[in-house]
C-alpha positions in Angstrom: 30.2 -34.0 81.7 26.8 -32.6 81.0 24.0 -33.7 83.3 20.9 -34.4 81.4 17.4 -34.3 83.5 14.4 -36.1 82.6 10.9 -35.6 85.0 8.1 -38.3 84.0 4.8 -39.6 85.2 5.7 -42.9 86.6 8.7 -45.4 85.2 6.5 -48.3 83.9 4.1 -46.6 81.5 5.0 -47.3 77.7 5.2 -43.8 77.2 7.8 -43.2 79.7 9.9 -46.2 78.8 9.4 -44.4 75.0 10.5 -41.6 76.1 13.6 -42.8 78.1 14.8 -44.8 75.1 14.7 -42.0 73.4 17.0 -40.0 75.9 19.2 -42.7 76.8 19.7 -43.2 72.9 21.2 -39.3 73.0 22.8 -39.4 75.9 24.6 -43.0 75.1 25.8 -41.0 72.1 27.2 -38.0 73.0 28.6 -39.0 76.8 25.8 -37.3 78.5 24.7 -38.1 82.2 21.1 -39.3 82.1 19.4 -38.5 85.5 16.0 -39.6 85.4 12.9 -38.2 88.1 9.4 -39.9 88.2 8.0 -36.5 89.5 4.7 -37.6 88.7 1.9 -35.3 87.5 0.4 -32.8 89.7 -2.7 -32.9 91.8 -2.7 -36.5 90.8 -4.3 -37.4 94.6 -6.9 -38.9 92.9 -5.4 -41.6 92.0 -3.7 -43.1 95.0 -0.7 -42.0 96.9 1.1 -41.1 93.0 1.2 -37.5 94.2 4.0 -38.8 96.6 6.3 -39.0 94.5 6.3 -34.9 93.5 8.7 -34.1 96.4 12.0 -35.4 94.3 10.4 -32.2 92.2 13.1 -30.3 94.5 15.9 -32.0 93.3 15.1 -30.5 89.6 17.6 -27.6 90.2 20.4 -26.1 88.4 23.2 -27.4 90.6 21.8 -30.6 90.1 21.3 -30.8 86.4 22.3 -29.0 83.2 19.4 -29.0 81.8 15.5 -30.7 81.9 13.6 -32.0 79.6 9.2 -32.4 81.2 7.0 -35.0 79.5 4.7 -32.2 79.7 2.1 -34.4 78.0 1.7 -36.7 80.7 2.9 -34.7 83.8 0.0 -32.0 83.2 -3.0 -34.8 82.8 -4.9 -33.0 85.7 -4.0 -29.9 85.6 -4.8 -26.9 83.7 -2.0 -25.9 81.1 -2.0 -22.3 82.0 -1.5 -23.9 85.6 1.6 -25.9 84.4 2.8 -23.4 82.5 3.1 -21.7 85.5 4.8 -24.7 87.1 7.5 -24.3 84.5 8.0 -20.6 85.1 9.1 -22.4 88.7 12.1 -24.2 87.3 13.8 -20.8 86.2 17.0 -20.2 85.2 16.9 -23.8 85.0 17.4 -24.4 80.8 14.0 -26.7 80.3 12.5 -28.7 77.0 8.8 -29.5 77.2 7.5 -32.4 75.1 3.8 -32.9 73.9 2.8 -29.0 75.6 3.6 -26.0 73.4 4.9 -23.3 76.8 5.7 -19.8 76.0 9.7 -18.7 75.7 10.5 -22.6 76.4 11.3 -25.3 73.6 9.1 -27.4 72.5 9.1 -30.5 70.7 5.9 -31.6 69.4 3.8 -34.8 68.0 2.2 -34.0 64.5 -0.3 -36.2 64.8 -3.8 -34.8 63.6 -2.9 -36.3 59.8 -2.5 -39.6 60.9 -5.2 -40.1 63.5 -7.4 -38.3 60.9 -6.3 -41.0 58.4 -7.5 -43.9 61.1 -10.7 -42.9 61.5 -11.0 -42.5 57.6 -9.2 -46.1 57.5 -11.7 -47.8 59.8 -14.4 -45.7 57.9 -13.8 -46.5 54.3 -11.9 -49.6 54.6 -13.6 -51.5 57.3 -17.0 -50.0 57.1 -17.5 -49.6 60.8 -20.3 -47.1 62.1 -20.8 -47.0 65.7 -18.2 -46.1 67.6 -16.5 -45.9 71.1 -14.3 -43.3 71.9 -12.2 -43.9 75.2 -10.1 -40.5 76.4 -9.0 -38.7 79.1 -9.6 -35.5 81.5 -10.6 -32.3 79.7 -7.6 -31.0 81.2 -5.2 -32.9 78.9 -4.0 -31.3 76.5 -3.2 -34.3 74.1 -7.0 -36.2 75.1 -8.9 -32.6 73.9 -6.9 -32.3 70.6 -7.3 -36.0 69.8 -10.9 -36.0 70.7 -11.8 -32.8 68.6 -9.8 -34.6 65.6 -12.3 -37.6 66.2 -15.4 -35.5 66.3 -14.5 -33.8 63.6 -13.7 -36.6 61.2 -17.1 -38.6 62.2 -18.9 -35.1 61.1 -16.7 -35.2 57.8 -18.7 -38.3 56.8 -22.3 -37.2 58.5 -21.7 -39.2 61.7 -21.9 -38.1 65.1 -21.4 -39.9 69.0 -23.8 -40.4 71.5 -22.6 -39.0 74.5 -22.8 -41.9 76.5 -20.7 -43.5 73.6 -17.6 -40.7 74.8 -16.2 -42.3 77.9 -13.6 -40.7 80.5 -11.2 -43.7 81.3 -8.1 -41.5 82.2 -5.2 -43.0 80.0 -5.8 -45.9 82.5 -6.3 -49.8 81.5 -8.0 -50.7 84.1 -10.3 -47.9 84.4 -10.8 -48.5 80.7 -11.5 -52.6 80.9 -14.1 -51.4 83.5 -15.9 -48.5 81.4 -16.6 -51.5 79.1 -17.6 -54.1 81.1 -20.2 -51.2 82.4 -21.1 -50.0 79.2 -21.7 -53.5 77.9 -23.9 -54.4 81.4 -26.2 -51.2 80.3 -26.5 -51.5 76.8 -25.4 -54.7 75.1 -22.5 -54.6 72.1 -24.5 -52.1 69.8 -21.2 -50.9 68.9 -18.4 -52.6 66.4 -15.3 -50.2 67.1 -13.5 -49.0 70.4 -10.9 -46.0 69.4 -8.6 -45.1 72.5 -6.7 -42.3 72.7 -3.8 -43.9 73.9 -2.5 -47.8 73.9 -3.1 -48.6 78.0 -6.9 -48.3 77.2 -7.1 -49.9 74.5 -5.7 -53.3 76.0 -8.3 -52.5 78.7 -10.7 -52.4 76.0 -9.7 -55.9 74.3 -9.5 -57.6 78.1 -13.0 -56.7 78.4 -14.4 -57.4 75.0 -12.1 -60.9 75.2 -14.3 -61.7 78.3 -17.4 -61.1 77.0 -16.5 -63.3 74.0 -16.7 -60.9 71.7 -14.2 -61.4 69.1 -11.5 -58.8 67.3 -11.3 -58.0 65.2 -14.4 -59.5 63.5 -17.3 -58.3 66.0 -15.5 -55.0 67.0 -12.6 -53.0 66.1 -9.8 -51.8 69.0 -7.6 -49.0 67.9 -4.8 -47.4 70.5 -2.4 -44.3 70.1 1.3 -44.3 71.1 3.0 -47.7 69.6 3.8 -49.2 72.5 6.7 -52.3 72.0 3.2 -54.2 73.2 1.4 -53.0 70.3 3.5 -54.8 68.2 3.5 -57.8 69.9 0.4 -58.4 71.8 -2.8 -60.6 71.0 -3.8 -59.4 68.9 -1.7 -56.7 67.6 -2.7 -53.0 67.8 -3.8 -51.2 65.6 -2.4 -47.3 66.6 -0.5 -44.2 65.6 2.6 -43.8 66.3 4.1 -40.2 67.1 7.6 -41.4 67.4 7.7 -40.6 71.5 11.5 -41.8 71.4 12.0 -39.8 68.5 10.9 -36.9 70.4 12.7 -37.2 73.2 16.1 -38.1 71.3 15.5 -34.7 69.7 14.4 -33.0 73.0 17.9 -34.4 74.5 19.4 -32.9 71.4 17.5 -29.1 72.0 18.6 -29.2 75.7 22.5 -29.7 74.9 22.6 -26.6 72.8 20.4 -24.6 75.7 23.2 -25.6 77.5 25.7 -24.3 74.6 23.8 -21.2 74.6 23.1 -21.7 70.8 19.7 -20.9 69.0 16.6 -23.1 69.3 13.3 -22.7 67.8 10.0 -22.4 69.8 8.6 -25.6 68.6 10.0 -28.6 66.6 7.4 -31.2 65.0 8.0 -34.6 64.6 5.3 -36.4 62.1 3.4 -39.6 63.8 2.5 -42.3 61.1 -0.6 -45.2 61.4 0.4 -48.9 62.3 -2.7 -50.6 61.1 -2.1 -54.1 62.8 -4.1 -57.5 63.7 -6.8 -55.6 65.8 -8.6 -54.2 63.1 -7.9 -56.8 60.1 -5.1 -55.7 58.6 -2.8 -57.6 59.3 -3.2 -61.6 59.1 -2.2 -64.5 60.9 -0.4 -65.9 58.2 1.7 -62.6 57.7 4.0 -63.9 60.6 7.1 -61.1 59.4 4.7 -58.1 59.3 4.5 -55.9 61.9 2.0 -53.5 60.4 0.2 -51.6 57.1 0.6 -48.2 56.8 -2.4 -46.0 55.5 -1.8 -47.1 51.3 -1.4 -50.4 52.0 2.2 -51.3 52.3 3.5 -53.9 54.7 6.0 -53.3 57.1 8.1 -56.2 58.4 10.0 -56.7 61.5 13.5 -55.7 61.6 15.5 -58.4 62.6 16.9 -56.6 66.1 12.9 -56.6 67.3 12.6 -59.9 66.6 15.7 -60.7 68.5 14.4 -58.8 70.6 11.1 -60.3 71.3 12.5 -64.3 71.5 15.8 -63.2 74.1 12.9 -61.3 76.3 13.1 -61.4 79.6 11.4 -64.1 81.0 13.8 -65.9 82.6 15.7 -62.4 84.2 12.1 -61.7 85.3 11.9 -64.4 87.2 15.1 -64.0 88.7 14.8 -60.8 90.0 10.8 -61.6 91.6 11.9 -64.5 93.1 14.9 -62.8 94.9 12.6 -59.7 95.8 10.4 -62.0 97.2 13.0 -63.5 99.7 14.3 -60.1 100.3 10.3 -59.3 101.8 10.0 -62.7 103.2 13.6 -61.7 105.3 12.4 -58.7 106.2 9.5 -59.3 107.7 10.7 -59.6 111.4 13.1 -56.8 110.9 13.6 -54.0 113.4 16.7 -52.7 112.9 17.7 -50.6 109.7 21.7 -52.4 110.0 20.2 -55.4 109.3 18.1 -54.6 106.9 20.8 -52.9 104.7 22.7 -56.1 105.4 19.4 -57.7 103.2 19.8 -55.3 100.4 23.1 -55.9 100.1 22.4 -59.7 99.4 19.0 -58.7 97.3 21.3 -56.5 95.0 24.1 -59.2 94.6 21.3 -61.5 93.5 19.8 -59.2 90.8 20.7 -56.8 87.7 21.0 -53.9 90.0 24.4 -52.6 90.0 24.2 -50.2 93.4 22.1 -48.3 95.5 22.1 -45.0 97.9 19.8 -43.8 100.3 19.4 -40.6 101.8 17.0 -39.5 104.8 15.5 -36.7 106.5 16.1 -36.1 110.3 12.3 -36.3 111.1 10.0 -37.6 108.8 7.6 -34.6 106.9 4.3 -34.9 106.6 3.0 -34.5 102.8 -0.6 -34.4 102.4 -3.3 -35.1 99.3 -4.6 -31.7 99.4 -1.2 -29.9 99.5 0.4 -28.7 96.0 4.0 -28.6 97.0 6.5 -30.4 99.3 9.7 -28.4 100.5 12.7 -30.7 101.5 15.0 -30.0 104.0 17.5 -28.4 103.3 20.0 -31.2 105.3 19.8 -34.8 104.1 21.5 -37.6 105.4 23.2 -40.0 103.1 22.4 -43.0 105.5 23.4 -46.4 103.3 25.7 -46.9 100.0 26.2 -50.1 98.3 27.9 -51.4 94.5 29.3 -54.7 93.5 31.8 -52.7 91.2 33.4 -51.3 95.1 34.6 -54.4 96.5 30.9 -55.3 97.8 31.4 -53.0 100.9 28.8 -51.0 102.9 28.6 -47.6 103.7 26.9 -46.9 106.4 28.6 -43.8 107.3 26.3 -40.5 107.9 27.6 -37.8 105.8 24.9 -34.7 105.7 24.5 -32.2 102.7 22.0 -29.9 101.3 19.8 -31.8 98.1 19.4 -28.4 96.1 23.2 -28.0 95.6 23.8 -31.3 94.8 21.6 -33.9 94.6 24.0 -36.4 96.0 27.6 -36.1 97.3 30.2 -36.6 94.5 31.6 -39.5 96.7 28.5 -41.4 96.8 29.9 -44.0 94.2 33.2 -45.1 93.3 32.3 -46.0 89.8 30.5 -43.3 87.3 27.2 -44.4 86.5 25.5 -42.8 83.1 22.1 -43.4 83.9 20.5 -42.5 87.6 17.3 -43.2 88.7 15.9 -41.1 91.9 12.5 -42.6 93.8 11.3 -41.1 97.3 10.9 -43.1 100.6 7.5 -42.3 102.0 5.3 -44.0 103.8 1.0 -43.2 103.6 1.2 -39.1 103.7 5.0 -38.9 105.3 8.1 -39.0 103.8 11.6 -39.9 104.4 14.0 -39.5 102.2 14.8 -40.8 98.4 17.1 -43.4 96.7 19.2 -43.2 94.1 20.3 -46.5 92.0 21.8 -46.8 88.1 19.5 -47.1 85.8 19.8 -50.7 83.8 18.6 -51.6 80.2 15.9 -53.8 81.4 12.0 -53.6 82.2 11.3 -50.4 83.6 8.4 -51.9 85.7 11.2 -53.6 87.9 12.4 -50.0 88.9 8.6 -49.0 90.2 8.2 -52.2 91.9 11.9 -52.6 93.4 11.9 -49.5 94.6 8.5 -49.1 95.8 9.1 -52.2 98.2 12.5 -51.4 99.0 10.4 -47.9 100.5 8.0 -49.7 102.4 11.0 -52.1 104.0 13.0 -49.0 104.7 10.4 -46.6 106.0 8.7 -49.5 108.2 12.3 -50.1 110.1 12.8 -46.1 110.4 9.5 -46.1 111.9 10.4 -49.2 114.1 13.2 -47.4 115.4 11.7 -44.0 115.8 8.9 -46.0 117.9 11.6 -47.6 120.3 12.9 -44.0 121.0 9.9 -42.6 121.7 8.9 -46.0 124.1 12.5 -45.1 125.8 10.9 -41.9 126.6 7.6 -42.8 127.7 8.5 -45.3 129.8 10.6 -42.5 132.3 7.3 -40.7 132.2 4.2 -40.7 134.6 1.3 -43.8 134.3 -0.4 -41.6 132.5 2.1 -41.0 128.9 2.8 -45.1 130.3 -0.6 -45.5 129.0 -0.4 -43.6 126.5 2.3 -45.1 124.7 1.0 -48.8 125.3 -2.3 -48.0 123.1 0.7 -46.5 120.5 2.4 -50.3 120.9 -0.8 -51.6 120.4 -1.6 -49.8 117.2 2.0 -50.7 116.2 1.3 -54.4 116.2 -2.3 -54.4 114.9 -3.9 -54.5 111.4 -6.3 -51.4 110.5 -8.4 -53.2 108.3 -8.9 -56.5 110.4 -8.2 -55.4 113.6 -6.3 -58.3 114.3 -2.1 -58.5 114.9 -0.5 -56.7 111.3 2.9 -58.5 110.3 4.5 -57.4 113.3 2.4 -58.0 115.4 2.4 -62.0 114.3 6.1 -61.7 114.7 6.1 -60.9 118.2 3.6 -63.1 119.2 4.7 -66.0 117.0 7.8 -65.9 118.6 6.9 -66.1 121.6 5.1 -69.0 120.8 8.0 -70.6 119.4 10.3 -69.8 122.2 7.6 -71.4 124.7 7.5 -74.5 122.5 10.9 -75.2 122.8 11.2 -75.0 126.4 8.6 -77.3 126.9 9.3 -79.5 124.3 5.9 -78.7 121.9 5.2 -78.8 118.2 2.9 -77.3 116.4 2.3 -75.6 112.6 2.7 -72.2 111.1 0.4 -71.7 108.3 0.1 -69.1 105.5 -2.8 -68.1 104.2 -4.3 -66.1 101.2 -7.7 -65.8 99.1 -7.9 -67.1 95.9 -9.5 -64.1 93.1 -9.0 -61.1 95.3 -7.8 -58.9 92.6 -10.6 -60.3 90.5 -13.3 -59.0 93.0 -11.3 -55.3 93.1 -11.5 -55.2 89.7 -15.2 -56.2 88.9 -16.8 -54.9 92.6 -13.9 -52.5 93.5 -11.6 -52.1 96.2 -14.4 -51.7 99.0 -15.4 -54.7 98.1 -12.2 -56.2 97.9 -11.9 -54.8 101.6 -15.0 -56.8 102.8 -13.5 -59.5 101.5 -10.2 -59.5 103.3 -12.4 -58.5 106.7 -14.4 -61.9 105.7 -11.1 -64.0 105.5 -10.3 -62.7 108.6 -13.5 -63.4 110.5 -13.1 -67.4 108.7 -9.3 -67.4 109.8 -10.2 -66.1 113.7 -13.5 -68.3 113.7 -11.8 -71.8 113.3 -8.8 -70.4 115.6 -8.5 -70.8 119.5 -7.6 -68.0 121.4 -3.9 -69.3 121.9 -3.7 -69.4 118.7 -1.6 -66.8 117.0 -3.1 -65.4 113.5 -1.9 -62.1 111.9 -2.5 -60.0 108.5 0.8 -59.9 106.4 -0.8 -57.0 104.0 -3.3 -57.5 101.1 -5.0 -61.2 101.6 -1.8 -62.8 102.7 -3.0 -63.4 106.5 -0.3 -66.3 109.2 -1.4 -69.0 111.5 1.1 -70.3 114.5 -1.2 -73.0 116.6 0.4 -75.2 119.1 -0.5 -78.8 118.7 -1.4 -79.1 115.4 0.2 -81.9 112.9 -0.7 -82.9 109.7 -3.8 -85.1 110.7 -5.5 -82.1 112.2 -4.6 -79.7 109.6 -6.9 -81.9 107.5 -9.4 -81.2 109.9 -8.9 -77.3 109.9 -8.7 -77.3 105.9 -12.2 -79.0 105.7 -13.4 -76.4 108.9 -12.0 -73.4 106.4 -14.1 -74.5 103.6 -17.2 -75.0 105.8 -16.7 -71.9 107.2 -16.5 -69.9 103.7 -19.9 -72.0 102.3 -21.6 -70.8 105.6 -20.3 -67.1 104.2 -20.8 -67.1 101.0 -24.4 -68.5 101.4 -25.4 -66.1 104.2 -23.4 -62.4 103.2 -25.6 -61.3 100.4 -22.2 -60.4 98.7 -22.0 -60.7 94.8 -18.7 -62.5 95.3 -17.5 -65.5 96.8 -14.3 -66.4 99.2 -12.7 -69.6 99.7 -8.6 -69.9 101.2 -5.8 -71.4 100.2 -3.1 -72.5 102.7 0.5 -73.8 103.2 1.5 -75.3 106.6 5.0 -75.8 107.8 5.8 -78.3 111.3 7.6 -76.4 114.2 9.4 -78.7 116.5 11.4 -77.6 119.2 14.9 -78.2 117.2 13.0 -76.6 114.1 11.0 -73.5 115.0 12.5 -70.3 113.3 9.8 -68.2 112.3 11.4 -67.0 108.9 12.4 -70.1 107.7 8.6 -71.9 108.9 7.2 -68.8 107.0 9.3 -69.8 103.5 8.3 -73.2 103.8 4.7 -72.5 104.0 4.7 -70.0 101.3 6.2 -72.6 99.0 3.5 -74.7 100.1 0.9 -72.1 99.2 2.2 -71.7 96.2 1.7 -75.5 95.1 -1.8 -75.3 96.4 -2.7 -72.0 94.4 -1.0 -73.7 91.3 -2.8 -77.1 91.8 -6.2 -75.0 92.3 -5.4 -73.1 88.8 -4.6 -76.3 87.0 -8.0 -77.9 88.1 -9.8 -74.6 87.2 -8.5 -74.5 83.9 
């Protein structure tokens, strides 16, 4: 059976999930293997730890799949494309199908999309008489954000209009980044403008948050226009208004060009695929009362819904959503006490019984290998350990047995799992700059967002029990060695167990600690409370002050938390703003108390920092007694009780 590669920029993002339709569609058709790699695109260290994920780059070989198809598009946003074409020269003799970047002696499948964008601007022109526009694009090294750009420019000069450059704003394909470029642009300069085009659909729901804020309505104050047709486009509020250049399309034919590069038939260098406008709610055309019409194409005719999207839409996933959170969430809650990697598989086992995930694999390195930012390739060993296998479908066993292989002949061992999967998603375990290994698990017809956010915990769990366990080794060491590596490796134990940020004891830290707590309770017959603890707006002060602001924030929780603390009290930071409490002594009555001292305490704060923003706390408190005091069940009980204090606080702030 042929084995079909496909190398995007990140699961989630509509495109991808456009694009993997598209390829799944293909493959589901003609019994293809789909084998999907969230390579991510290069030199991306800007934005995070994304460049991470470029080390499953050295699984794209050969003897692992038949062919590969790039998003080119999206996996060359910061580089030059004379620097990834010569990335693709790298992939030789590997058979390879770029979409959305023409590259020499490789075939290409291509939007045509300067008509239709053309005929938006006209449309928003002519039709809805706007004049002073926004245009929101991307790095100069993107290919797609120069050609859309020059079609703008061009099209404003066609009717005697041009753009300030202040009115031309860099928001990088990203939402965020793009609700932000507003909110600034607005803070400077007021609304002198009545239409936001975005070169793709992210930025232009950035662009509506921000506007929405601001109480500025769409589309009768301003105009938002996106590219890429997103399934959100069609159902957001309000609709967008886009082009649409038919990304599964693409890739359906791209699947298509790389089965007969596996043939060894004939292709053509490039292969065109014409985009159309979706004129939609956000800029008029479309009306409330139309409730069947999904959009107006450039003369005026409505299209409807077909009755599978509706379907679609009302049997979403809401309620599978919250199925699979919920039990992700218990699987971290478990976990967070865990020190050995057996018992931790033991947890994913349950987590994947629980959820739509059919199996899972995980393969490691021997050592972990440092990756860092300012490095432009990662070499994998060439010996990987298959470490963990689990599928419901195989009698709901484990396999935990080692088997080692080399990852450029074969990506995994054929044995791996019993049952053929079509569609195989691969994610690296790393861990800040280092990595570990990768996973492998089927790929399901759900929300692709679950994939990036399953298996982005499920690498934090693993990697921070790997590290657990390398750090017990190397204690077994130090401890036959002189006072001096003694010493050494008790300021590593300490650094183990304490927060960066905060300074204070990190998760594991509280563990320990809170443990021993417990353990003295019950000997001498003590109660006490664990509480759990988070801000309330934290993301709302990252996203309007930033992350360093978001920072001093967290550091100001944890000055509050230690202030109204005694020093036999334990108190730790989970990660994020999620900070724990153990104190002796305490019962309801005098958690009263410490509420009202928590509130106090953030006034004095937020009246004396200077700080544009403001903290206050929410808690949840659970009674230890000495019959009752396990730490993971204390810590559930409070986070439920959080949870009914955050929801109570939301309800009132409505």
């Amino acid at each position: 059976m042929k084995k079909i590669g496909l190398a995007v920029h990140n699961i989630h993002e509509e495109y991808s999930i456009e694009l993997i339709r598209g390829v799944e569609k293909y493959c589901s058709e003609n019994d293809l293997q789909l084998l999907l790699f969230p390579v991510n695109a290069q030199k991306s260290e800007n934005h995070g730890f994304e460049y991470r994920a470029q080390s499953i780059k050295n699984l794209l070989t050969p003897e692992n799949v038949d062919a590969l198809i790039l998003s080119s598009g999206t996996l060359s946003s910061f580089i030059t494309k004379e620097e990834f074409i010569e990335y693709v020269k790298t992939l030789s003799p590997l058979p390879v199908v770029s979409i959305g970047v023409d590259v020499p002696g490789v075939p290409t499948i291509l939007s045509n999309s300067k008509k239709a964008f053309t005929n938006n601007i006209k449309h928003l022109i002519k039709k809805h008489h706007r004049k002073n526009f926004i245009l929101l694009c991307a790095s100069e090294n993107n290919y797609d954000a120069v050609s859309r750009k020059q079609w703008f420019l061009e099209t404003l000069e066609s009717f005697k209009m041009y753009m300030d450059k202040t009115k031309i704003i860099n928001a990088d394909f990203n939402k965020i980044r793009a609700k932000n470029a507003i909110n600034l642009y607005i803070s400077k300069f007021g609304v002198d403008f009545d239409c936001i085009v975005c070169l793709n659909d992210g930025m232009a729901f950035g662009a509506i948050e921000a506007l929405t804020e601001h109480g500025i309505r769409i589309p009768e104050d301003v105009i938002v226009t996106g590219f890429d047709n997103s399934k959100r486009a069609r159902f957001s509020e309000p609709s967008l208004s886009t082009i649409d250049p038919q990304i599964s399309l693409q890739s359906y034919m791209a699947t298509q060009v790389a089965c007969d590069l596996i043939d060894g038939k004939k292709t053509d260098e490039i292969y065109y695929v014409e985009a159309t406008e979706r004129f939609r709610v956000s800029c008029g055309c479309v009306k409330g009362r139309w409730l069947l019409s999904d959009s107006v194409d450039y003369y005026g005719r409505r299209h409807n819904f077909s009755k599978k999207s509706l379907y679609s839409l009302v049997h979403s996933v809401p309620n599978i959503v919250n199925t699979e959170l919920y039990a992700l969430h218990q699987l971290i809650q478990n976990s967070l006490a865990i020190v050995s990697l057996n018992e931790l598989y033991r947890l994913i086992s349950k987590y994947i019984d629980r959820t739509s995930l059919e199996a899972m694999a995980i393969f490691t390195y021997d050592k972990p290998k440092d990756y860092l930012p300012d490095t432009t390739s990662f070499k994998m060993p060439h010996k990987v350990k298959r470490v963990f296998v689990y599928e419901k479908l195989n009698d709901k066993n484990i396999n935990t047995e080692n088997k080692i292989f080399n990852p450029y002949k074969e990506a995994f061992p054929e044995d791996t799992f019993k049952h053929y999967y079509r569609k195989l998603v691969f994610y690296p375990l790393f861990e800040s700059t280092y990595q570990y290994g990768y996973i492998i698990v089927p790929l399901e017809n759900h929300d692709y967002l679950f994939y990036e956010l399953i298996l982005e915990s499920f690498s934090k769990e693993i990697t921070a029990s790997i590290k657990l366990e390398l750090e017990q080794e190397a204690n077994t060491i130090l401890e036959n060695k002189n006072s001096r590596l003694i010493e050494y490796n008790t300021r590593m134990a300490t650094l183990s167990t304490t927060d960066e940020l905060t300074k204070i004891n990190n998760r594991r830290g509280f563990t320990i600690e809170a443990n021993k707590l417990l353990k003295a309770a019950k000997s001498k017959n003590r109660y006490g409370m664990i509480l759990f603890c988070d801000m309330d707006g934290l993301k709302k002060i990252n996203d309007t002050y930033g992350h360093e602001a978001g920072d001093r924030a967290i550091i100001a929780e944890s000055k509050i938390l230690q202030n109204i603390s005694r020093k036999s009290d334990v108190i730790g930071r989970f990660g994020g703003d999620e900070f724990a409490l153990a104190i002796e002594g305490m019962d309801k009555k005098s958690f009263k108390l410490l509420e009202q001292r928590i509130i106090e305490e953030s006034n004095t704060y937020n009246k004396t920092s200077k700080e544009k923003f403001k903290v206050s706390i929410s808690i949840g408190a659970a009674q230890y007694t000495p019959a009752n005091n396990d730490l993971e069940k204390l810590l559930a009980i409070a986070d439920k009780e959080l949870y009914k204090v955050k929801a109570k606080k939301h309800k009132e702030n409505k």
